[in-house]
C-alpha positions in Angstrom: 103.2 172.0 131.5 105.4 171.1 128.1 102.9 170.5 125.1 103.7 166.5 124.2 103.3 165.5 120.7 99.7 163.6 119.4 97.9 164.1 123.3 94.6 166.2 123.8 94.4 169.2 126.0 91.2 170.7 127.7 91.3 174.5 127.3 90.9 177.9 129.5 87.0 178.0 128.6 86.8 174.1 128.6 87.1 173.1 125.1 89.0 169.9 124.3 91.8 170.7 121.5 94.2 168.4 119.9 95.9 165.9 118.9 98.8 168.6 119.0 101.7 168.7 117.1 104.6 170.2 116.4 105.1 172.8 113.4 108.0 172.4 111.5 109.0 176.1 111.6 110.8 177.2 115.0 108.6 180.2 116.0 107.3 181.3 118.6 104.0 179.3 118.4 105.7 175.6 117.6 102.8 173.7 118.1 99.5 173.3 116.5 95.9 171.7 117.0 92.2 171.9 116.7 90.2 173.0 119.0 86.2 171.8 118.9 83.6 174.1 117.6 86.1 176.0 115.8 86.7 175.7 111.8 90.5 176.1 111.9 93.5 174.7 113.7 95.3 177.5 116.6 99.0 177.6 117.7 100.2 177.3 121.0 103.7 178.2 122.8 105.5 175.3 124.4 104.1 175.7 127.6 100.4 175.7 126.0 100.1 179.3 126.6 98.1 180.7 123.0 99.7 184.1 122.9 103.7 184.4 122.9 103.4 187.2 125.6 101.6 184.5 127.7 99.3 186.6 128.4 95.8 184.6 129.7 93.1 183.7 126.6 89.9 181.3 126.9 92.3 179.3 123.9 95.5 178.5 126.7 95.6 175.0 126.8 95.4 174.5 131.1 95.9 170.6 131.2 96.2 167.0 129.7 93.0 164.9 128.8 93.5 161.8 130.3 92.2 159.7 126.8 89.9 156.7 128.0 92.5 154.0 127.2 94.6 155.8 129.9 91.9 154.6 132.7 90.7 152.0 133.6 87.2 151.0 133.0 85.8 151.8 136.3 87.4 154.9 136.1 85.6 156.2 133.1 82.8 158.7 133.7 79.9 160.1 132.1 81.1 163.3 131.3 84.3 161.1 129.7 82.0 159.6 127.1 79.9 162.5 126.8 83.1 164.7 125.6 83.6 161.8 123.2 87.0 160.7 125.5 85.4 157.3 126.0 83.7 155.0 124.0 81.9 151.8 124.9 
């Protein structure tokens, strides 16, 4: 999965983290985001991964959030609106 500029990702441990965006420096953590419950914004690899070595953390970013204007109304759950992905 490539990291794509202003979506939200669901963590490892289930958390919901972004918008993302790009850093301006070209390290090896190019893309940054906030992740709930947590005072400070992380970094992430391209690929979402939160260390460089790739090795697995609870902080890896594992897939897209499908945002509620993505879906279609019937298509909108409970747990959507809940996680504050939907709004009525």
């Amino acid at each position: 999965m490539k990291l794509q500029d202003g979506l939200h990702y669901r963590t490892r441990d289930g958390r919901t983290a972004g918008p993302v965006r790009p850093l301006d420096n070209h390290n090896t953590l190019p893309w940054e985001g906030h992740v709930e419950a947590m005072p400070y914004g992380q970094t992430w690899t391209d690929d979402g991964h939160f260390f460089a070595s790739r090795c697995a953390h609870n902080l890896d970013l594992v897939e897209r959030i499908q945002r509620s204007r993505d879906k279609a109304i019937d298509q909108v759950t409970l747990a959507d609106y809940r996680r504050g992905v939907a709004r009525l």
